[in-house]
Every structure is written in C-alpha cells, then in structure tokens.
DSSP file (Angstrom, degrees, kcal/mol; ACC not computed):
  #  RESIDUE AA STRUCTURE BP1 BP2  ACC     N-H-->O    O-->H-N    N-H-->O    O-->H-N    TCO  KAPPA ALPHA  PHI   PSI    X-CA   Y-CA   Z-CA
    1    1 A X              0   0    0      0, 0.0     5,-0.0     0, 0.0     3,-0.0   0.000 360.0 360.0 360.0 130.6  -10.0  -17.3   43.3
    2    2 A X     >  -     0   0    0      1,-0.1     4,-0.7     4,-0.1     5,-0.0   0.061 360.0-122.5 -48.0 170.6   -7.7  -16.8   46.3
    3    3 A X  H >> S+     0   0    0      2,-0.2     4,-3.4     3,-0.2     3,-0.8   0.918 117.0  54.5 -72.9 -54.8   -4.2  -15.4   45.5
    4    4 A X  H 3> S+     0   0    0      1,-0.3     4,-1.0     2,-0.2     5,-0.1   0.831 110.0  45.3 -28.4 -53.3   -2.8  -18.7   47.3
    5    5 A X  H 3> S+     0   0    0      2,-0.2     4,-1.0     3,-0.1     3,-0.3   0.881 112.2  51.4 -65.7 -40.7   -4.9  -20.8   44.8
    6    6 A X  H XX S+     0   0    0     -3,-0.8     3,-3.1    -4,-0.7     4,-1.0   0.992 115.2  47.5 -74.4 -73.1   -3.6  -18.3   41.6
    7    7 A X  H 3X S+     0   0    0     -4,-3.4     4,-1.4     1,-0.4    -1,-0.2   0.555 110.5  45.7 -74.2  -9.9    0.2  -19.0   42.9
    8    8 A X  H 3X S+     0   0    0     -4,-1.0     4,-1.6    -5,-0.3    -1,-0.4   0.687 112.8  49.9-102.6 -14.5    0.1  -22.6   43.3
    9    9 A X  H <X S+     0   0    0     -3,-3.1     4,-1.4    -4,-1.0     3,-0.3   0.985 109.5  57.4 -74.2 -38.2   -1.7  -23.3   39.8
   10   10 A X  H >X S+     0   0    0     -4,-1.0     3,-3.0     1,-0.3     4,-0.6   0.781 102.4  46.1 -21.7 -76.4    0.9  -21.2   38.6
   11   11 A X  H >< S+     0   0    0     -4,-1.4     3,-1.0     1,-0.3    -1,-0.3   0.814 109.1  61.7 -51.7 -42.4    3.6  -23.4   39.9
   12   12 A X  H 3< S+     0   0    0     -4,-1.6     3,-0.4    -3,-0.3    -1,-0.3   0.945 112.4  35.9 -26.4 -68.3    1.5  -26.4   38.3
   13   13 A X  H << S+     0   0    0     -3,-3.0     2,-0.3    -4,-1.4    -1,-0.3   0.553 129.8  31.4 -84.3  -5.3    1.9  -24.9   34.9
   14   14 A X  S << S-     0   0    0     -3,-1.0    -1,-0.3    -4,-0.6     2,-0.2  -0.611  75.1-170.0-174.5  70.0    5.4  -23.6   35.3
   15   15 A X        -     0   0    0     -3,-0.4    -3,-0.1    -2,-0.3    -4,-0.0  -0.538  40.6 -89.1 -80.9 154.0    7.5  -25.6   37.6
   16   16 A X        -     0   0    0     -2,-0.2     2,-0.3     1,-0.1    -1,-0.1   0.254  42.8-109.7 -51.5 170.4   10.8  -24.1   38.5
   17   17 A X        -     0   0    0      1,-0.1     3,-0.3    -3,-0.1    -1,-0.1  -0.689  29.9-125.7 -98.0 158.9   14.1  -25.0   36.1
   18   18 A X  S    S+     0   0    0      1,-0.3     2,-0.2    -2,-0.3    -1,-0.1   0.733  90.1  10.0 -40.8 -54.4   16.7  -27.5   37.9
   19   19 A X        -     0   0    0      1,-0.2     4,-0.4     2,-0.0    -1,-0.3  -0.844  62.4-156.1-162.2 112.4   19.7  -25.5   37.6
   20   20 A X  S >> S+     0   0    0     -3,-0.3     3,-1.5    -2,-0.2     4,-1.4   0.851  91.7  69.8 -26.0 -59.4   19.7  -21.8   36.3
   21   21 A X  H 3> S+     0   0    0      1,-0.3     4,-1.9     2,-0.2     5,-0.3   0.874  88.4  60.2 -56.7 -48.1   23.3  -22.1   35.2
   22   22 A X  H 3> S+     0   0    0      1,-0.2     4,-4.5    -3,-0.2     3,-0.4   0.840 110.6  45.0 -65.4 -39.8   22.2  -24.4   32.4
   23   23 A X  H <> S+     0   0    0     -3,-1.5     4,-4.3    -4,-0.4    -1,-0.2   0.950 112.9  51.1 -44.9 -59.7   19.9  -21.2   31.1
   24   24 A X  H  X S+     0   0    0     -4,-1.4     4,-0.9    -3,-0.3    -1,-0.3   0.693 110.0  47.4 -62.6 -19.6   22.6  -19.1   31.7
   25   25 A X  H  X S+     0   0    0     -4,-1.9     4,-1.6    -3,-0.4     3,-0.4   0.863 107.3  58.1 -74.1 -66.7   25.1  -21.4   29.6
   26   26 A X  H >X S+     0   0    0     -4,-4.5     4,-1.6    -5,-0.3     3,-1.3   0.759 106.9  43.2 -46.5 -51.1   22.9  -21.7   26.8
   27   27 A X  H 3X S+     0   0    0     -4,-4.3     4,-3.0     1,-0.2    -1,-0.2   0.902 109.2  52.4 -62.8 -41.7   22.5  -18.2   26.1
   28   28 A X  H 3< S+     0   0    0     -4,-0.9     4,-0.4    -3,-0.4    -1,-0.2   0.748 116.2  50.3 -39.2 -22.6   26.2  -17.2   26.4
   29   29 A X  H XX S+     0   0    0     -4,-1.6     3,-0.9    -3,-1.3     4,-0.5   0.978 113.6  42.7 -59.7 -57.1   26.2  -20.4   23.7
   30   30 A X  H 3X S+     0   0    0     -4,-1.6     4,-4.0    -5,-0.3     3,-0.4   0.906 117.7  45.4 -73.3 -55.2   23.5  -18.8   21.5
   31   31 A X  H 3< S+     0   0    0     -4,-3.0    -1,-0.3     1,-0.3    -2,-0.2   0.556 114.9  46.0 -73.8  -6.4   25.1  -15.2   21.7
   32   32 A X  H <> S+     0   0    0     -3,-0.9     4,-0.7    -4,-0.4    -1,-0.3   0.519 116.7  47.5 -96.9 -16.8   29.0  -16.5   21.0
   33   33 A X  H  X S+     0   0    0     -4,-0.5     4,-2.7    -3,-0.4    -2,-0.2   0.876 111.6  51.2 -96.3 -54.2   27.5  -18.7   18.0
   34   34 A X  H  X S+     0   0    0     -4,-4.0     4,-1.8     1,-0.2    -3,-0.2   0.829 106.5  55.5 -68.5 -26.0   25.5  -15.6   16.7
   35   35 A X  H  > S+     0   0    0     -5,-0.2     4,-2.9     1,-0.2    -1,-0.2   0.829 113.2  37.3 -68.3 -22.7   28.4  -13.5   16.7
   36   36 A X  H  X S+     0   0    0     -4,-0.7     4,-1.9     1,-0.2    -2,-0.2   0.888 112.9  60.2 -95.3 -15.9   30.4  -15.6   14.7
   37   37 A X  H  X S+     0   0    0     -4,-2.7     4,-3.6     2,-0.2     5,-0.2   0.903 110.8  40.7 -52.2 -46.3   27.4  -16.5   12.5
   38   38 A X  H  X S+     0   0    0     -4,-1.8     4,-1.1     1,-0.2    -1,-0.2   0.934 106.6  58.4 -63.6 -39.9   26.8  -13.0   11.5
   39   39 A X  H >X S+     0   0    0     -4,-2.9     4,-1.1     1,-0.2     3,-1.1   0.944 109.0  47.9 -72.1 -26.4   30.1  -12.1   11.0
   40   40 A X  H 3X S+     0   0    0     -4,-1.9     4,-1.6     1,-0.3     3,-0.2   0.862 113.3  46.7 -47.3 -33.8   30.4  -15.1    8.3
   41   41 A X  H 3< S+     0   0    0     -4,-3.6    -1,-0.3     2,-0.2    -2,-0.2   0.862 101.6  63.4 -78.6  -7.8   27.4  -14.1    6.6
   42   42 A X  H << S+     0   0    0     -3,-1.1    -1,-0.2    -4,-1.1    -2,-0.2   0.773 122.0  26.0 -87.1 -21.6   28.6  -10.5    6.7
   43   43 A X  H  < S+     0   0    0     -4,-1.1    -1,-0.3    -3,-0.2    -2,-0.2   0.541  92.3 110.9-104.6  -1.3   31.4  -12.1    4.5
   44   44 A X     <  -     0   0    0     -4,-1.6    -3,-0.1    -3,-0.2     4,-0.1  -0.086  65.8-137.5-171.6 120.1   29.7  -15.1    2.9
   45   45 A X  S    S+     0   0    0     -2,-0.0    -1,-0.1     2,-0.0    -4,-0.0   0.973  91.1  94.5 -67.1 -26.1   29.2  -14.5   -1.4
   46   46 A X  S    S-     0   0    0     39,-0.1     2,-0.3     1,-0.1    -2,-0.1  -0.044  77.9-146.4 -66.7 153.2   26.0  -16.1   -0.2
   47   47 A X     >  -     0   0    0      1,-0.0     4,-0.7     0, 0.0     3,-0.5  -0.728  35.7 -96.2-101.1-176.8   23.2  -13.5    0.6
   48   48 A X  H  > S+     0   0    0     -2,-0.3     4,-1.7     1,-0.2    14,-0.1   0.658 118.3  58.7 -65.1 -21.4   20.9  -14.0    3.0
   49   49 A X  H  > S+     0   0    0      2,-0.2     4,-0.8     1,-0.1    -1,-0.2   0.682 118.5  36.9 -59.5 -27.1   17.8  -15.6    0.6
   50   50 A X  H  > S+     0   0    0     -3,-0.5     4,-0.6     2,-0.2    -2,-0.1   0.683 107.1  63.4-102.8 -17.9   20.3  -18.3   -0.5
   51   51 A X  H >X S+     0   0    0     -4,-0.7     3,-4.5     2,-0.2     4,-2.3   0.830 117.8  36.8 -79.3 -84.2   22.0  -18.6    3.4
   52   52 A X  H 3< S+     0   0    0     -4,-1.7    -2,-0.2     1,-0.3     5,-0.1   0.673 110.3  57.7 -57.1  -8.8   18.1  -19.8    4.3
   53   53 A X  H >< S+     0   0    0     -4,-0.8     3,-0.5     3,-0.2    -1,-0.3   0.730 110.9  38.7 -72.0 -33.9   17.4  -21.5    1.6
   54   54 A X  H << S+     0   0    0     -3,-4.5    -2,-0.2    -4,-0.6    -3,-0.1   0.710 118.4  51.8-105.2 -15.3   20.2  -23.9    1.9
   55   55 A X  T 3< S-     0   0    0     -4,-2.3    -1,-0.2     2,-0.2    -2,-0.1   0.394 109.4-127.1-102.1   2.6   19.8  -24.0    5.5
   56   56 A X    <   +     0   0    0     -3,-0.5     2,-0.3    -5,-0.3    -3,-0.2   0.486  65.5 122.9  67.5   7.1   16.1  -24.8    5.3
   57   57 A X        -     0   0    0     -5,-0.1    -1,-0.3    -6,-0.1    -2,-0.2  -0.772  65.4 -90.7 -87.9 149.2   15.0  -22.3    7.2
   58   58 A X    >   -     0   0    0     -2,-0.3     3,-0.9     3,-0.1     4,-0.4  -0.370  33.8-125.5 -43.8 117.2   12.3  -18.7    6.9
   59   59 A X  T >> S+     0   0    0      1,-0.2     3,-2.4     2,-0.2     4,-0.5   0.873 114.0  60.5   7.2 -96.3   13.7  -15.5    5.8
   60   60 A X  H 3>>S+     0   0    0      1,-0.3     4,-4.2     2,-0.2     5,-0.5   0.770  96.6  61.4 -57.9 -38.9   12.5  -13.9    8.7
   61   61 A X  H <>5S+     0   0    0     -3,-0.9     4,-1.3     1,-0.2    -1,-0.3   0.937 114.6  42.5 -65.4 -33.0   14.9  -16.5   11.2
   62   62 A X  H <45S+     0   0    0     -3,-2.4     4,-0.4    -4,-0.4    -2,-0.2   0.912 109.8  48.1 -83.4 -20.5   17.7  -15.0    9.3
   63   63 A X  H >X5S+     0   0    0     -4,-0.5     4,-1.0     2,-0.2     3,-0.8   0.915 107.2  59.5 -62.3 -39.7   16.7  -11.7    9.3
   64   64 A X  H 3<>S+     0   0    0     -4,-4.2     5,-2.3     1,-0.2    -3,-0.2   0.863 111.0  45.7 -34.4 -46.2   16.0  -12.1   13.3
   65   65 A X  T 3<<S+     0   0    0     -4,-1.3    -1,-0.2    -5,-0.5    -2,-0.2   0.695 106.8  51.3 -77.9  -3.6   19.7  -13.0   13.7
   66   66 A X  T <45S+     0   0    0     -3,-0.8    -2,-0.2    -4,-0.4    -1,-0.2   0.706 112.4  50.8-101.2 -26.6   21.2  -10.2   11.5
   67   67 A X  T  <5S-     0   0    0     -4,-1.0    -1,-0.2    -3,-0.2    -2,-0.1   0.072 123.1-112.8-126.4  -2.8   18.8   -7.6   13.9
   68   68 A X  T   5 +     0   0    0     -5,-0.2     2,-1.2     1,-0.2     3,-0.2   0.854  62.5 158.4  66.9  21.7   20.6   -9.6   16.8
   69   69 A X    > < +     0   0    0     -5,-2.3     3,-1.4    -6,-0.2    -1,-0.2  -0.580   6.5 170.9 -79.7  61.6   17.0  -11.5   18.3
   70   70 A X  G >   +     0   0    0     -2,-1.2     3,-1.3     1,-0.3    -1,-0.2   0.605  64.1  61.6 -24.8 -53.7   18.7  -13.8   19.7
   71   71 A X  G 3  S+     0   0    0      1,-0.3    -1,-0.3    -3,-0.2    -2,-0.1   0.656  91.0  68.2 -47.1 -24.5   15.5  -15.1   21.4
   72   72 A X  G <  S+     0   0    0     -3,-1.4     2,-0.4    -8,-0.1    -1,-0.3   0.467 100.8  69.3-108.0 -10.4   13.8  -15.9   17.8
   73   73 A X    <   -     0   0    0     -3,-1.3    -1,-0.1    -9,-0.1   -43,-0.0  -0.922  66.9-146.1-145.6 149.3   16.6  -18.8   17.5
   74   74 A X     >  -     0   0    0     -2,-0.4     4,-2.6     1,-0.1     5,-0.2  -0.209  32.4-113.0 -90.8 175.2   17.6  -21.9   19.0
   75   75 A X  H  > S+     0   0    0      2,-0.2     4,-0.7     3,-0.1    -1,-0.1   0.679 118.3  49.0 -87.5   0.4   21.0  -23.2   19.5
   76   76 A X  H >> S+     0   0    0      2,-0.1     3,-1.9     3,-0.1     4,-1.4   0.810 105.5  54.0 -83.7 -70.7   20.4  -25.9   16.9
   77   77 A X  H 3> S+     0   0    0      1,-0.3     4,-1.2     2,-0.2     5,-0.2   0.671 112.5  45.6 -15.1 -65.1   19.0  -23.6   14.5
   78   78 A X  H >X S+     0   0    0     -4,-2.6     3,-0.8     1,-0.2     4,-0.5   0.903 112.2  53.9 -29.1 -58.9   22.6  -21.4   14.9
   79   79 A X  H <X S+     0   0    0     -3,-1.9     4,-2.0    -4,-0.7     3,-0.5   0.819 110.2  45.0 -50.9 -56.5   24.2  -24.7   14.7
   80   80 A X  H 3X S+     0   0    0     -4,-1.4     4,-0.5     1,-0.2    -1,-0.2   0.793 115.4  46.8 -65.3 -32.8   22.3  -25.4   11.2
   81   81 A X  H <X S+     0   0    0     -4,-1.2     4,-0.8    -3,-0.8    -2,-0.2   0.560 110.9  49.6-115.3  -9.5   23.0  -22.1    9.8
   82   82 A X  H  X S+     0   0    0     -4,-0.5     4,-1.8    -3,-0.5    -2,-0.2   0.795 112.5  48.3 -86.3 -42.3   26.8  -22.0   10.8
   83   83 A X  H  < S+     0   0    0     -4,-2.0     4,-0.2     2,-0.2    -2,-0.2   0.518 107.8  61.0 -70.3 -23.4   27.3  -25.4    9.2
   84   84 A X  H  X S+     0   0    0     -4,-0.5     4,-3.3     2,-0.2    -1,-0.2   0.913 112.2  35.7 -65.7 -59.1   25.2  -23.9    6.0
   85   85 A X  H  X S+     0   0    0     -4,-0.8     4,-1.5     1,-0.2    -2,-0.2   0.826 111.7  59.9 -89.2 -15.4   27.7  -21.3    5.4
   86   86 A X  H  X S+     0   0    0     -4,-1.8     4,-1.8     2,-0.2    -1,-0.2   0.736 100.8  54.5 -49.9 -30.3   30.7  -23.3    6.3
   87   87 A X  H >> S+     0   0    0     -4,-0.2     4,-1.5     2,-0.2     3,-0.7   0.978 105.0  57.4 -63.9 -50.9   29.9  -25.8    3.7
   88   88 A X  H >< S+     0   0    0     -4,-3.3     3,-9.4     1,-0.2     4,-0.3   0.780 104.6  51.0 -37.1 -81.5   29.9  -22.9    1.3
   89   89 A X  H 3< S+     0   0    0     -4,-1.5     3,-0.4     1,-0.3    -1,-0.2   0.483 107.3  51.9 -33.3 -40.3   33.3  -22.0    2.2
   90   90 A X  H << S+     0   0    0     -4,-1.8    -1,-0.3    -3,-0.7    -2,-0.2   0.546 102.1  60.2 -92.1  -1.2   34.6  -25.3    1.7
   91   91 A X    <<        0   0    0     -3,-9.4    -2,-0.2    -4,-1.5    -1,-0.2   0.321 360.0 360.0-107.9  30.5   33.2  -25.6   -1.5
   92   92 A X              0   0    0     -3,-0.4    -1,-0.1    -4,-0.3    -2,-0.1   0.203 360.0 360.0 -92.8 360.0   35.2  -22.6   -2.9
C-alpha cells in the first residue's frame, strides 16, 4: 500500500478535531477539578474505598487520580467524585 493511500485512510479513521482550544479547555478543566478533588479527599474522613463506593466508581479510577492520571478520568467522572465528597461534608 502506497504511503498516499496509508495517510488518507488514516484521515478516514481519525478526522481532524474542529477547534483545538476546546481540547485544550477541557484538560485545564480536568487538571483544576483534580486538584481540588484530591486535596478534599486528602481531608475527607472518607477513605478512598468508601470515596468510590459512594461515587460508584472502580478503586483503581480513584487510585489513578490520587497518582495524578489525569488521562484515566473524564471530566464527568471528576464531577461525580467531587459531588461524592461534597455531599459527605454537608452531611457532617
């Protein structure tokens, strides 16, 4: 197969994004959301079994945010898991 032919199926399978900035938002989203997530759980009575338990998510999605793998979570998931430990908080 030609190179020509390899770079245009590419583009087939993997058409270019719209607008970069929107990429670039989200993760500045994901990475201000994870800072303030962690630092709650870092204060949180909750531990971290109970933080993904209540938030319905795997173990492993909170350990991936506590290790800063940013990648491994979406900004609803953050969203889910900020709202988790906020509830605690507000029922103390």
């Amino acid at each position: 197969m030609s190179t020509a032919r390899q770079s245009r199926s590419a583009e087939l399978l993997d058409p270019p994004r719209s607008s970069p900035d929107l990429d670039v938002r989200d993760l500045e989203q994901r990475t201000r959301l994870m800072r303030i997530v962690t630092r709650l759980i870092a204060v949180s009575d909750l531990g971290s079994r109970e933080i993904a338990r209540r938030a319905g998510l795997p173990m492993q999605k909170i350990s991936d945010l506590l290790a800063g793998k940013l990648e491994h979570l979406s900004i609803d998931e953050l969203r889910l898991v900020h709202r988790t430990i906020e509830q605690q908080g507000a029922t103390h």
